[in-house]
LUMGUNU-439161 format. One line per 5 residues: number of its first residue (from 1); their letters; for each residue x, y, z of N, C-alpha, C. Coordinates in Angstrom, 2 decimals. Example, Ala and Ser with C-alpha at 12.3 -4.5 7.8 and 13.67 -1.06 7.14 Angstrom:
1	AS	13.19/-5.69/7.80/12.30/-4.50/7.80/13.20/-3.30/7.80  12.85/-2.25/7.08/13.67/-1.06/7.14/12.90/0.03/7.87
***
This chain:
1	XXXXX	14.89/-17.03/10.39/15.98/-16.95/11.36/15.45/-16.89/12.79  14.56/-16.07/13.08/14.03/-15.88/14.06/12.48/-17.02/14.35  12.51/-18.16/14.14/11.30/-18.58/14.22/10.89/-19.51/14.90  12.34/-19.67/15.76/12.34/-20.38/16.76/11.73/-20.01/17.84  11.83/-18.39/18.22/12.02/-17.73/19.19/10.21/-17.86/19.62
6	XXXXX	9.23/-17.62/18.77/7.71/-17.93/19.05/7.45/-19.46/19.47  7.77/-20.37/18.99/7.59/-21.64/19.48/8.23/-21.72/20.75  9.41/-21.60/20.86/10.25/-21.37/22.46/9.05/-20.90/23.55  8.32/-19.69/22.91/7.70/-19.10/24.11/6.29/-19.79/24.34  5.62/-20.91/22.84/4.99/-21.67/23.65/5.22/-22.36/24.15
11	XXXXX	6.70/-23.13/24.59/6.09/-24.17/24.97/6.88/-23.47/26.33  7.21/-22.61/26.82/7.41/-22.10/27.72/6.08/-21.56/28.65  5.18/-20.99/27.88/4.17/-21.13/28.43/3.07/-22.39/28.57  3.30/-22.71/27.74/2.85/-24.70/28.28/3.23/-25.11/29.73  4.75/-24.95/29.40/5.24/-25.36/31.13/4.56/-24.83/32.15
16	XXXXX	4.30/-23.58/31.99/3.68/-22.66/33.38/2.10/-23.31/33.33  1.42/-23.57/32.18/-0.06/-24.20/32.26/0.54/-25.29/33.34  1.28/-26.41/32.66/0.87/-27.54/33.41/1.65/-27.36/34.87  2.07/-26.65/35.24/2.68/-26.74/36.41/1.25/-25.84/37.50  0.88/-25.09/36.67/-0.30/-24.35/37.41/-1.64/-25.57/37.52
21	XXXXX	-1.64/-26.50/36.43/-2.82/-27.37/36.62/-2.34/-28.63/37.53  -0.93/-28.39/37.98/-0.64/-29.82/38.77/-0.44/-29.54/40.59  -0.41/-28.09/40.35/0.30/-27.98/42.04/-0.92/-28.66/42.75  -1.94/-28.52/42.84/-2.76/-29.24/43.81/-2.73/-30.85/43.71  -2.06/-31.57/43.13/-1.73/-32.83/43.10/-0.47/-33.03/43.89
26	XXXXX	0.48/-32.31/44.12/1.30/-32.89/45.61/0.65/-32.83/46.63  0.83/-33.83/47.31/0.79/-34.42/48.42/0.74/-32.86/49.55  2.32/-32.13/49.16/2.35/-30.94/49.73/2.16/-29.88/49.24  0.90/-29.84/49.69/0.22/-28.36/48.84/0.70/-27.07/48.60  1.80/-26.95/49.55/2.75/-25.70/50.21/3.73/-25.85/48.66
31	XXXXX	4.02/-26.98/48.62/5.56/-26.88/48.18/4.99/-27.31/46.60  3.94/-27.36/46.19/3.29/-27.31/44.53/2.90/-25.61/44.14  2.71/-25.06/45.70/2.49/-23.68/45.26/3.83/-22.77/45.05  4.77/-22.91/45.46/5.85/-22.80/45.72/6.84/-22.94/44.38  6.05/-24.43/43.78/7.13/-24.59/42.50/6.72/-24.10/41.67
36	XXXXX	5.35/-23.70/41.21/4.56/-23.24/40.53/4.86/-21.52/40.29  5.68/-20.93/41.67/5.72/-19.38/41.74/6.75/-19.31/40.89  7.83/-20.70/41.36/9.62/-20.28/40.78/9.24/-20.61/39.39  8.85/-21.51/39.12/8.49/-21.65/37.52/8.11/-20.43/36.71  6.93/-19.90/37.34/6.42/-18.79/36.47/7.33/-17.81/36.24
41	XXXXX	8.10/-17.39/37.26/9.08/-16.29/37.51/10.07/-16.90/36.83  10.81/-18.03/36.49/11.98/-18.36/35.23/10.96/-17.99/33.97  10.21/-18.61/33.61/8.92/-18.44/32.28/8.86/-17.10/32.26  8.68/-15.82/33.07/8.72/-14.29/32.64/9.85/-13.79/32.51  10.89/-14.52/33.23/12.23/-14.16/33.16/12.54/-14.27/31.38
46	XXXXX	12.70/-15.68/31.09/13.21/-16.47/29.67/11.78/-15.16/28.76  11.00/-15.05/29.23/10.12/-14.70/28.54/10.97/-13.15/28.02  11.26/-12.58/28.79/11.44/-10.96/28.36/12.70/-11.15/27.55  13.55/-11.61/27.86/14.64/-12.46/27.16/14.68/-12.45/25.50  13.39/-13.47/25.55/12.84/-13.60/24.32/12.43/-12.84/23.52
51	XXXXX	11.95/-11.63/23.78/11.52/-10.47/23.36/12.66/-9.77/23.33  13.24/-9.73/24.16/14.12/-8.38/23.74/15.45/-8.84/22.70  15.23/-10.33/22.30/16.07/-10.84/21.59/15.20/-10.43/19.65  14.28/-10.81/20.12/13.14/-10.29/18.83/13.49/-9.26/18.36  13.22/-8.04/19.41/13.89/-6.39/19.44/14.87/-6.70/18.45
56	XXXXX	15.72/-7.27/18.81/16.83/-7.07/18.49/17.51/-7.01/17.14  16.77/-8.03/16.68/16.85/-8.68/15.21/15.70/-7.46/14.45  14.93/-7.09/15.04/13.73/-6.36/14.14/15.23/-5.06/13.77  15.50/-4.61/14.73/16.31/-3.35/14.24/17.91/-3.55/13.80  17.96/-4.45/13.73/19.54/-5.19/13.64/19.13/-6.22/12.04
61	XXXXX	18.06/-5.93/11.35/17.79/-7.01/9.70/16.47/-5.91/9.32  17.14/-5.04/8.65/16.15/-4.16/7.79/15.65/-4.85/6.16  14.67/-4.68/5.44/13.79/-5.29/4.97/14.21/-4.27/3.34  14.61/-4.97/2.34/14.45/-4.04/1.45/13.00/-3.80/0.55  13.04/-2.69/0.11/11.28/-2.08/0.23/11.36/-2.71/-1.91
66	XXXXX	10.23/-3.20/-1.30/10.22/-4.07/-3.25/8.27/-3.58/-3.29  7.61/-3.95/-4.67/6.81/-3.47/-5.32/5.80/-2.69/-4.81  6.33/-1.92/-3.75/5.45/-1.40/-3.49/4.04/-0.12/-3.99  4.50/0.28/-5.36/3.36/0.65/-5.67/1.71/-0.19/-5.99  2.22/-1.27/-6.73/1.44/-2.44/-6.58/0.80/-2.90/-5.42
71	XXXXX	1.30/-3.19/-4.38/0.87/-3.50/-3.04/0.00/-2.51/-2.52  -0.28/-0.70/-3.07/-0.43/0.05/-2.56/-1.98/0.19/-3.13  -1.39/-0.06/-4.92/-2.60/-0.33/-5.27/-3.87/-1.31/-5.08  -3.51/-2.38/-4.64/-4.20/-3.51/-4.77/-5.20/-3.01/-3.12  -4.67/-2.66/-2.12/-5.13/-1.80/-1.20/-5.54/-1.24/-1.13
76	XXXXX	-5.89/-0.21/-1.81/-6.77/0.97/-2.40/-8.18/0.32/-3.04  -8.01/-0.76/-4.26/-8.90/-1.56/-4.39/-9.47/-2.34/-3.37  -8.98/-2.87/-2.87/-9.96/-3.74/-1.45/-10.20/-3.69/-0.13  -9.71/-1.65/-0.27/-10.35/-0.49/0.66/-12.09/-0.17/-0.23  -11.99/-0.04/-1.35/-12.76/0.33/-2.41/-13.89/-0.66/-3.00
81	XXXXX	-13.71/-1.83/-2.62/-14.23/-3.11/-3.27/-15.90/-3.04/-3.08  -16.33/-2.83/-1.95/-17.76/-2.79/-1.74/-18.16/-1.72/-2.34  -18.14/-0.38/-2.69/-18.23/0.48/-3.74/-18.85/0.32/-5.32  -17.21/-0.69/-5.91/-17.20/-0.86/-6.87/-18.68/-2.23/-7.15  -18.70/-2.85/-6.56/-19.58/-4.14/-6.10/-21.13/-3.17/-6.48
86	XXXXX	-21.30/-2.21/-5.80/-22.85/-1.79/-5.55/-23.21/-1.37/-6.79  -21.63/-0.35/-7.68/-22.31/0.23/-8.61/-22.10/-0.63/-9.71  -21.44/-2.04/-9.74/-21.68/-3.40/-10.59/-20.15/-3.09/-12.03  -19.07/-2.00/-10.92/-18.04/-1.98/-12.04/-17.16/-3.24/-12.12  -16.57/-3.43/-13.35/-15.79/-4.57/-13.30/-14.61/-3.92/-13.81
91	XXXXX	-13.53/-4.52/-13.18/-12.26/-4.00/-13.24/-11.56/-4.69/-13.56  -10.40/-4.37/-14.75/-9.58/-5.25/-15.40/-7.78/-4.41/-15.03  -7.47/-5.42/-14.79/-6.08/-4.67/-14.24/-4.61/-5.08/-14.72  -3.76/-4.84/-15.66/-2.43/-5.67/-15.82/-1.39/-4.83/-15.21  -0.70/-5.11/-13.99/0.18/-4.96/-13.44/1.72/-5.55/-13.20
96	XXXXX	2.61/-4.53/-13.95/4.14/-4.73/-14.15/4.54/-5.32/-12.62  4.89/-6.70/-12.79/5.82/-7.14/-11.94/6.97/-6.81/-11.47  7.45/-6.63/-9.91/8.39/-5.82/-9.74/8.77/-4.35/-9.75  8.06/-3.55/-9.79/8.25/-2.08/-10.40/9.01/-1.38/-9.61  9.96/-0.56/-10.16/10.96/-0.36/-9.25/10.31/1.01/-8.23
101	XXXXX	11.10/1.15/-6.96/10.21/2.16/-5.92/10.27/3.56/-6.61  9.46/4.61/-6.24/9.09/5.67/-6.74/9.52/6.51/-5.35  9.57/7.40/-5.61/10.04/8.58/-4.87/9.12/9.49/-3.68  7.68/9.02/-3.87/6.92/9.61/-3.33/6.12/8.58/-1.77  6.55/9.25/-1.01/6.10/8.77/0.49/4.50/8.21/0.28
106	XXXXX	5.31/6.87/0.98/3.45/5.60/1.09/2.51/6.12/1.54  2.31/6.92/2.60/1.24/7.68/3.02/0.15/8.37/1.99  1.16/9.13/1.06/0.48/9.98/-0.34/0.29/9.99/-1.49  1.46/8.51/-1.08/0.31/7.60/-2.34/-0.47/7.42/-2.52  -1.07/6.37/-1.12/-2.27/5.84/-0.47/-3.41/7.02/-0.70
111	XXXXX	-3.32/8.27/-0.17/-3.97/9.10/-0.81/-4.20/9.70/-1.79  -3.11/9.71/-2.43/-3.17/9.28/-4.13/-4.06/8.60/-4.84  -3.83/7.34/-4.60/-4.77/6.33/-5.07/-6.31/6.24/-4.64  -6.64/6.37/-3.60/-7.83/6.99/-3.07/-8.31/7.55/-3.59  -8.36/8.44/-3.44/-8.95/9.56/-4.34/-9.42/9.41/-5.70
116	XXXXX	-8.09/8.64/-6.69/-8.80/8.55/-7.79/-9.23/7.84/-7.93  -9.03/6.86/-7.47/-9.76/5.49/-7.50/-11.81/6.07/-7.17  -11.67/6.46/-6.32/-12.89/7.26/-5.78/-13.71/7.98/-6.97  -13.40/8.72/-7.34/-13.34/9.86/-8.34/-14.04/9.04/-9.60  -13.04/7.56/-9.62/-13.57/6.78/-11.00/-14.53/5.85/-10.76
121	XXXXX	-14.73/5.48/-9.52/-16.00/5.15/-9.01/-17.22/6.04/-9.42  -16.86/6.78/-8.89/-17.67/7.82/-8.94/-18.54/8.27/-10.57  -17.36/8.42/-11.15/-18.03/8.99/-12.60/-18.32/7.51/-14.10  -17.90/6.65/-13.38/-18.01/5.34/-14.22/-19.27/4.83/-14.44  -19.97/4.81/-15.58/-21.38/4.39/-15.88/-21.84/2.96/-14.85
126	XXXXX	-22.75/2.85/-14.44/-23.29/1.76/-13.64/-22.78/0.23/-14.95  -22.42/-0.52/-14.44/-22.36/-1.78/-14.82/-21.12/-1.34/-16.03  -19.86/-0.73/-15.82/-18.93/-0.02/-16.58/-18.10/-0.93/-16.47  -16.99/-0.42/-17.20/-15.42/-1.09/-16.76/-14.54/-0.10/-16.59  -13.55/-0.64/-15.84/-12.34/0.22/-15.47/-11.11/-0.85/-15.33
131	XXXXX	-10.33/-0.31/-16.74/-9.20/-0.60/-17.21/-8.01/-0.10/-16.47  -7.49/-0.88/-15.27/-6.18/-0.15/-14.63/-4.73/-1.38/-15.22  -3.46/-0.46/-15.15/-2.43/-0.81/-15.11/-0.85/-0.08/-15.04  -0.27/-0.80/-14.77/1.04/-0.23/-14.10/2.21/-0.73/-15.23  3.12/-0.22/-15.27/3.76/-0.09/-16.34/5.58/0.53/-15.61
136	XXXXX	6.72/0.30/-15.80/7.97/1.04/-15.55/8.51/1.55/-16.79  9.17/2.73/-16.71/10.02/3.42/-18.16/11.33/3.43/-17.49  12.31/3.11/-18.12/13.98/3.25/-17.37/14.74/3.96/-18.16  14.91/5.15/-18.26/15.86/5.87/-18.84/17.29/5.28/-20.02  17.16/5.46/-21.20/18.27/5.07/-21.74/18.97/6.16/-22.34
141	XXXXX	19.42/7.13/-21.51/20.21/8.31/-22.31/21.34/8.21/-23.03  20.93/8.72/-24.53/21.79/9.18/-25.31/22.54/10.16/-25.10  24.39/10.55/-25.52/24.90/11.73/-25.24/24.20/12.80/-25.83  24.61/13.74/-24.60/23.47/14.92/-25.24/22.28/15.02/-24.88  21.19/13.91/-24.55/20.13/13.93/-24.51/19.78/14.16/-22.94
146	XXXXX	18.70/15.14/-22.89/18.34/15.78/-21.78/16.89/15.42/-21.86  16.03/15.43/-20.44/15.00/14.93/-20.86/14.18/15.97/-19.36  13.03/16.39/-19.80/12.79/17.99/-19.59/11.70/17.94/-18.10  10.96/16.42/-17.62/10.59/16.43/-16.37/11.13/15.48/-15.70  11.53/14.31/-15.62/12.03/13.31/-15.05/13.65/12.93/-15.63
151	XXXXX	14.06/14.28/-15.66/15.53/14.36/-15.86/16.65/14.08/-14.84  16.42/14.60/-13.50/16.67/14.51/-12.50/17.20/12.46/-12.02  16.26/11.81/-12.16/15.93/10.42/-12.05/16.24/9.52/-13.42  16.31/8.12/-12.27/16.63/7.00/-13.70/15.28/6.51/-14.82  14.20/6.82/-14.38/13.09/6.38/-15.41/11.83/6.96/-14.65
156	XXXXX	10.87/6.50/-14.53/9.46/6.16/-14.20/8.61/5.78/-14.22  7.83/5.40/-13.26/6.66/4.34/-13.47/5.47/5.03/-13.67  4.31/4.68/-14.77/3.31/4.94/-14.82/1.79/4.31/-14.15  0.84/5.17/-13.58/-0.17/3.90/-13.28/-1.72/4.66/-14.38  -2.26/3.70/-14.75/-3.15/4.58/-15.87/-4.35/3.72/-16.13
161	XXXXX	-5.31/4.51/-15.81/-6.92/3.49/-15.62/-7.52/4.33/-16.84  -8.33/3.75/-17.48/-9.11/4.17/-18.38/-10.84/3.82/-18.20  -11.71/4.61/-18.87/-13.39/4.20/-17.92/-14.05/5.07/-19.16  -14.76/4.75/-18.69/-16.59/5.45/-20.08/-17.05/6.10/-18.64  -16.93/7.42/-18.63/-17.62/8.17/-17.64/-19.34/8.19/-18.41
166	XXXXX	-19.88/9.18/-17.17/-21.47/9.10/-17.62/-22.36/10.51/-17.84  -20.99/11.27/-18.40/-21.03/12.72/-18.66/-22.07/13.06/-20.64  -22.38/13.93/-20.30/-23.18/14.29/-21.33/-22.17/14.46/-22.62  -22.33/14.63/-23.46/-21.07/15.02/-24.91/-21.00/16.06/-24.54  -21.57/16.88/-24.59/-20.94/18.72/-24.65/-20.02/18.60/-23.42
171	XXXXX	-19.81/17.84/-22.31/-19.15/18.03/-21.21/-17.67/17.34/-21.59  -18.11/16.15/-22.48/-16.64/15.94/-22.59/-15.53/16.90/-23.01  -15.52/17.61/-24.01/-14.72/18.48/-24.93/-13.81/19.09/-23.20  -14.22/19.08/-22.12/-13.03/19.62/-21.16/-11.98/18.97/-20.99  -11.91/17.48/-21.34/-10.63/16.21/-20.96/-9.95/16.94/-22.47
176	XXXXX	-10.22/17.44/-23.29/-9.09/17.70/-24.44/-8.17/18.18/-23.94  -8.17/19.32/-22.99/-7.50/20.42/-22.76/-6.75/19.63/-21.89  -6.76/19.01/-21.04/-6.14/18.23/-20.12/-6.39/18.70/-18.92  -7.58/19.77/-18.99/-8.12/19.79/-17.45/-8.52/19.03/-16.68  -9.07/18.92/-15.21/-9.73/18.26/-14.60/-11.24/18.38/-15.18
181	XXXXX	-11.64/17.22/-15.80/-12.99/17.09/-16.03/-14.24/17.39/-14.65  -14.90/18.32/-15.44/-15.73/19.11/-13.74/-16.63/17.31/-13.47  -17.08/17.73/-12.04/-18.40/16.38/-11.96/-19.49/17.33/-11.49  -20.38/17.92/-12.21/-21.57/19.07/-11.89/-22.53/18.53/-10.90  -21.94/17.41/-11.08/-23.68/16.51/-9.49/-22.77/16.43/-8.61
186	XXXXX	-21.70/16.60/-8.38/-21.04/16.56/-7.32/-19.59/17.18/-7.39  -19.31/18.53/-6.75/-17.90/19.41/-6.80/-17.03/18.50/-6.21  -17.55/18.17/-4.48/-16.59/17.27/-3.92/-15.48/16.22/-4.67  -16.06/15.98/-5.41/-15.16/14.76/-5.91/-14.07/15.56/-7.12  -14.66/16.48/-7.56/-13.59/17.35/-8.43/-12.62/18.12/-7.75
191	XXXXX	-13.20/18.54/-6.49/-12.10/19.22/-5.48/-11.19/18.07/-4.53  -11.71/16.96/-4.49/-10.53/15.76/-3.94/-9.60/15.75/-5.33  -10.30/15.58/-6.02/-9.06/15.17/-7.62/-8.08/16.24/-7.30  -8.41/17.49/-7.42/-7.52/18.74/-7.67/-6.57/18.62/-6.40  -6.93/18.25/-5.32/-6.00/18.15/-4.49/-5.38/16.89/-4.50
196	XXXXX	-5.91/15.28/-5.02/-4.29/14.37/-5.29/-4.16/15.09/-6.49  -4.30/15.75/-7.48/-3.00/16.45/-8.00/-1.74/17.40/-7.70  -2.31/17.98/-7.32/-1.58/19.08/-5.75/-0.63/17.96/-5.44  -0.89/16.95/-4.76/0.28/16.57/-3.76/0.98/15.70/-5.11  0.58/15.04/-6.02/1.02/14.50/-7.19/2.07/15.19/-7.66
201	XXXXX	2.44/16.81/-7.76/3.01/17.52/-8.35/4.18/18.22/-7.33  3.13/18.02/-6.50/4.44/18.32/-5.11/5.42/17.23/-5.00  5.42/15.83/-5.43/6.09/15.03/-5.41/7.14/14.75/-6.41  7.16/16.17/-7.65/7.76/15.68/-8.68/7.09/14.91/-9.87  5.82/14.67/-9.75/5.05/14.04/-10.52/4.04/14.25/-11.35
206	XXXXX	3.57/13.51/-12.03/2.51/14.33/-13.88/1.24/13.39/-13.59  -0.13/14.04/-13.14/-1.37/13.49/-13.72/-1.59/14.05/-14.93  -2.14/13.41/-15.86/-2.87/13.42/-17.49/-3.77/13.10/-17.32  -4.93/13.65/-18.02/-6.00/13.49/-19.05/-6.12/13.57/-19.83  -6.85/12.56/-20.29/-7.26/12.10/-22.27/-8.10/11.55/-22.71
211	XXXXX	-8.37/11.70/-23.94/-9.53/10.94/-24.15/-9.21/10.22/-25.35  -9.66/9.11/-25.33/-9.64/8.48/-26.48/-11.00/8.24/-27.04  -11.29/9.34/-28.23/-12.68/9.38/-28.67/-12.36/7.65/-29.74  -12.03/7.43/-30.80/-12.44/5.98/-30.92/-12.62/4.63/-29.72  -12.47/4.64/-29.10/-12.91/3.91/-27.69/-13.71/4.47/-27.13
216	XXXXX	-14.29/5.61/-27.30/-14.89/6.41/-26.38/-15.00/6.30/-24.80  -13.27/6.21/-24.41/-12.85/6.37/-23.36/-12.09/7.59/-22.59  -12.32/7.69/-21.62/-11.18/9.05/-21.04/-9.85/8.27/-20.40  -9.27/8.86/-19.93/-8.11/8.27/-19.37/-7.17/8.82/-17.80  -6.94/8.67/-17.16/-6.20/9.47/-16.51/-4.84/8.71/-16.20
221	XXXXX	-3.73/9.55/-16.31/-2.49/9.12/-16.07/-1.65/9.87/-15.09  -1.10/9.06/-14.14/-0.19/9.07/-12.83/1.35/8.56/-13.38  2.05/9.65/-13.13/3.34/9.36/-13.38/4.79/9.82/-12.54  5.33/8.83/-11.72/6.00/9.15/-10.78/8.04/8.73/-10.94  8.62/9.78/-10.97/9.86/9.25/-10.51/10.37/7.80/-9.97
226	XXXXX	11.50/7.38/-10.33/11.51/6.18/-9.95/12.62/6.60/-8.71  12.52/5.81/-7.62/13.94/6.13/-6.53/15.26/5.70/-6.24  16.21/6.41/-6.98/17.52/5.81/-7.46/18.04/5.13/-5.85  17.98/5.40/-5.27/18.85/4.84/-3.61/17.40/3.61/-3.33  18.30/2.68/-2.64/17.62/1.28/-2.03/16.84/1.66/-0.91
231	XXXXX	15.65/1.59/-0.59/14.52/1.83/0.42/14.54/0.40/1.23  14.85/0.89/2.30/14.70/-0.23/3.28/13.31/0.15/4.46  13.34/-0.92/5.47/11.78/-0.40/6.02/12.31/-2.05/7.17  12.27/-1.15/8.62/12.31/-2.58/9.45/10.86/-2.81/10.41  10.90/-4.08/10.75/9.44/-4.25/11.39/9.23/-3.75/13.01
236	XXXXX	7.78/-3.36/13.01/7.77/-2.09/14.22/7.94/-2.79/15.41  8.92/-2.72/16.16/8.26/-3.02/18.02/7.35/-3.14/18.71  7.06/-3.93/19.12/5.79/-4.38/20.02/6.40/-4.15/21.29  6.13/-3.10/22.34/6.73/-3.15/23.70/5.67/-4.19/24.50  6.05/-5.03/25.38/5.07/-5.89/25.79/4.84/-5.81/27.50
***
């Protein structure tokens, strides 16, 4: 709709080039400098014009907010990419198309995902894999049927990576319990986990741990509310 309005302003500024590369070609040098001033001054005039017509439309056509956990994730990964690269993980990922929005502010997601993403860097055997994917659940209540954390809401989306950490056996037996598995060469990264759980839970939301001893994999699972009302999001102002 609006995409006229950028081309308009080049070739509006075109005009002011060639009128600035021609004034010394009249005859009257006075009166090329002269046309050259009124020109520029219509060109900043039409110019602000143009912008504040932009304005206008940015806050006047709001944007409805679509997959964004996906988008959030894939970001997190290729914040993460040189990481994963050094320590030679390969990552396999199937991600639910469309997933409906979740309840928890982009900011803490983003730190959400960070973190664990980090975390599984971190504890993933050199030349490992890490199994991520995203998944939606949509509520189909039966009468009667009550449902005891995500009751409140219409379903939820899960996100759930699985990895061969590089922990000794006697250390595993802690993912049974569904604790945070300690990292003894390094607290830091067990005390970032504990805190995206913290804000995970502040959001209404369930991290898991598991293990799946025939795979001899662990697991961790993120599970968030889905957001019954339409999320919109308009594009920011540029004051110029």
């Amino acid at each position: 709709m609006t995409g006229w309005v950028p081309y308009t302003k080049r070739a509006l500024d075109s005009i002011k080039k060639l009128t600035l590369l021609s004034q010394d070609r009249f005859i009257d040098k006075e009166f090329g400098k002269v046309l050259y001033q009124r020109i520029a001054e219509d060109v900043e005039k039409a110019d602000l014009l143009l912008n504040n017509l932009l304005d206008y439309f940015r806050v006047t056509t709001p944007f409805e907010k679509t997959d964004t956990v996906n988008t959030l994730i894939e970001e997190a990964l290729r914040k993460n990419q040189a990481q994963l690269g050094e320590k030679g993980v390969k990552l396999f990922k199937k991600l639910e198309k469309d997933l409906p929005e979740i309840i928890v502010p982009d900011e803490q997601l983003k730190y959400i995902l960070n973190s664990v993403l980090r975390y599984l860097i971190t504890s993933t055997l050199p030349n490992g894999t890490i199994e991520l994917l995203t998944k939606s659940f949509i509520f189909q209540r039966g009468e009667g049927e009550a449902y005891t954390w995500f009751e409140e809401y219409a379903g939820y989306i899960e996100i759930l990576v699985a990895f061969v950490d590089d922990k000794k056996p006697e250390e595993k037996s802690e993912v049974k319990s569904g604790r945070i598995p300690s990292l003894q060469k390094d607290e830091m990264w067990e005390f970032m986990l504990r805190l995206a759980k913290e804000m995970v839970l502040k959001n209404r939301g369930m991290m898991k741990f598991e293990a799946d001893e025939k795979r001899g994999k662990k697991m961790i699972s993120l599970e968030f509310p889905i957001e019954r009302r339409k999320e919109v999001f308009y594009e920011p102002i540029h004051i110029n």
